[in-house]
C-alpha positions as CSV (number, residue, x, y, z in Angstrom):
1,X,-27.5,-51.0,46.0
2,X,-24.2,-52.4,45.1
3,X,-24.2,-51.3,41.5
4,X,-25.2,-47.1,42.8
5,X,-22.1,-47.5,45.6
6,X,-19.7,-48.8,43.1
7,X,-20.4,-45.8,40.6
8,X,-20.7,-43.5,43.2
9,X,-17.0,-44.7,44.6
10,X,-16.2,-45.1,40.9
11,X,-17.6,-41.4,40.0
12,X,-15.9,-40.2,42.9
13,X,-12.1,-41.4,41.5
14,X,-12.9,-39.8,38.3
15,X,-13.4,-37.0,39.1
16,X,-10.0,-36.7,41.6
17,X,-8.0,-38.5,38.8
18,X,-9.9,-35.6,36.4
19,X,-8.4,-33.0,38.7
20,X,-5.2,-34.5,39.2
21,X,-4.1,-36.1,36.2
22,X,-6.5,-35.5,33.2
23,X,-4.6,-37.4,30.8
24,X,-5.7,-40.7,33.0
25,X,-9.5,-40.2,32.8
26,X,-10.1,-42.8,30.1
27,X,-8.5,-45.4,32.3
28,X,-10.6,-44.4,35.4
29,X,-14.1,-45.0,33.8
30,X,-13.8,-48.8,33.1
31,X,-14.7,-49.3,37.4
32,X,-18.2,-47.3,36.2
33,X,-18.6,-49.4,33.5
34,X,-18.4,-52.6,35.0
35,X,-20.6,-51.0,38.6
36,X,-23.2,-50.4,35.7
37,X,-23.2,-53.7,34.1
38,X,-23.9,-54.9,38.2
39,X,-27.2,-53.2,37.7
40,X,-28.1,-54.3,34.4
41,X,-27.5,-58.2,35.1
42,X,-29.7,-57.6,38.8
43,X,-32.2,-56.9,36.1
44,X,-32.2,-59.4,33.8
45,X,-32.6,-62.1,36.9
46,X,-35.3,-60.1,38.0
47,X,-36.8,-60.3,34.2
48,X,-36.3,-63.9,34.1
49,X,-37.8,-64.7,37.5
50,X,-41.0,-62.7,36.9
51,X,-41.2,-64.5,33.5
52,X,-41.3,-67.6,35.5
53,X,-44.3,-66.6,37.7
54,X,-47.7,-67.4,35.7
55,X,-50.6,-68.8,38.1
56,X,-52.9,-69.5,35.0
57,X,-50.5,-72.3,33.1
58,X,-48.8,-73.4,36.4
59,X,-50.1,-73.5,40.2
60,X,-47.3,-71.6,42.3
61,X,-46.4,-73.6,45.0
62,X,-44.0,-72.2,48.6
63,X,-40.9,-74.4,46.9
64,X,-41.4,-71.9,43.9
65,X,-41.7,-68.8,46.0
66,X,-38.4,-69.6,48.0
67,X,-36.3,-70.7,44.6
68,X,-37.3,-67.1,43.3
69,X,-36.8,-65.8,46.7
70,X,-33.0,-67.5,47.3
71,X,-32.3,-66.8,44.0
72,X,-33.4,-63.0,43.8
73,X,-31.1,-62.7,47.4
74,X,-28.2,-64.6,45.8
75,X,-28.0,-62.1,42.5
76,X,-28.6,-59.1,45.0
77,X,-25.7,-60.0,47.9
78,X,-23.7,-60.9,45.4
79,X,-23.9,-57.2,43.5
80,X,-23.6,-56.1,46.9
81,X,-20.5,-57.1,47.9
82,X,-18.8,-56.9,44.3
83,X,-20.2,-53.4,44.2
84,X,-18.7,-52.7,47.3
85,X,-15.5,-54.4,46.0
86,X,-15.3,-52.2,43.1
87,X,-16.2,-48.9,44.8
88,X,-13.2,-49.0,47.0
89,X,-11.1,-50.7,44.4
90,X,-11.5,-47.9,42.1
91,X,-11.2,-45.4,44.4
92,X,-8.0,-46.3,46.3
93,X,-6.8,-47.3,42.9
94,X,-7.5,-43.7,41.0
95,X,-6.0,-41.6,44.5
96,X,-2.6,-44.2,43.9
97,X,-2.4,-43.7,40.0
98,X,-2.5,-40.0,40.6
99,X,0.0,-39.7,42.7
């Protein structure tokens, strides 16, 4: 969620700065970029949680379910809120750079 806000904010500020100030577009992608890379590292936790979930070699007890649990919240709040952060960075920060 936080990762498709960012680029959505980010997407938005490229295309005004795109508009505005052409010559600036280069400068105005990095926000995507690093919204993107939000995505990709919710993925690899997710990878390496389910990599840790194998009933047959080890019994999967509740203390197990609520690491993975906690853990899976932690990675996603925290790409939440630095989504959100980069969304409205980005876009505040392409309107004042065209200006």
């Amino acid at each position: 969620m936080g990762a498709a806000y960012g680029t959505a904010k980010s997407g938005v500020g490229v295309a005004s700065m795109g508009v505005m100030r052409p010559e600036l577009v280069m400068k105005s992608i990095v926000p995507v970029v690093m919204a993107g890379v939000l995505g990709i590292y919710g993925l690899i936790i997710a990878v390496i949680i389910s990599t840790g979930i194998n009933p047959k070699v080890k019994s999967y007890y509740l203390f197990d379910g609520y690491a993975h649990l906690s853990s899976g919240l932690a990675c996603g709040l925290a790409g939440l809120s630095a989504g959100m952060a980069i969304g409205i960075l980005s876009s505040r920060s392409g309107q004042s750079r065209a200006d």
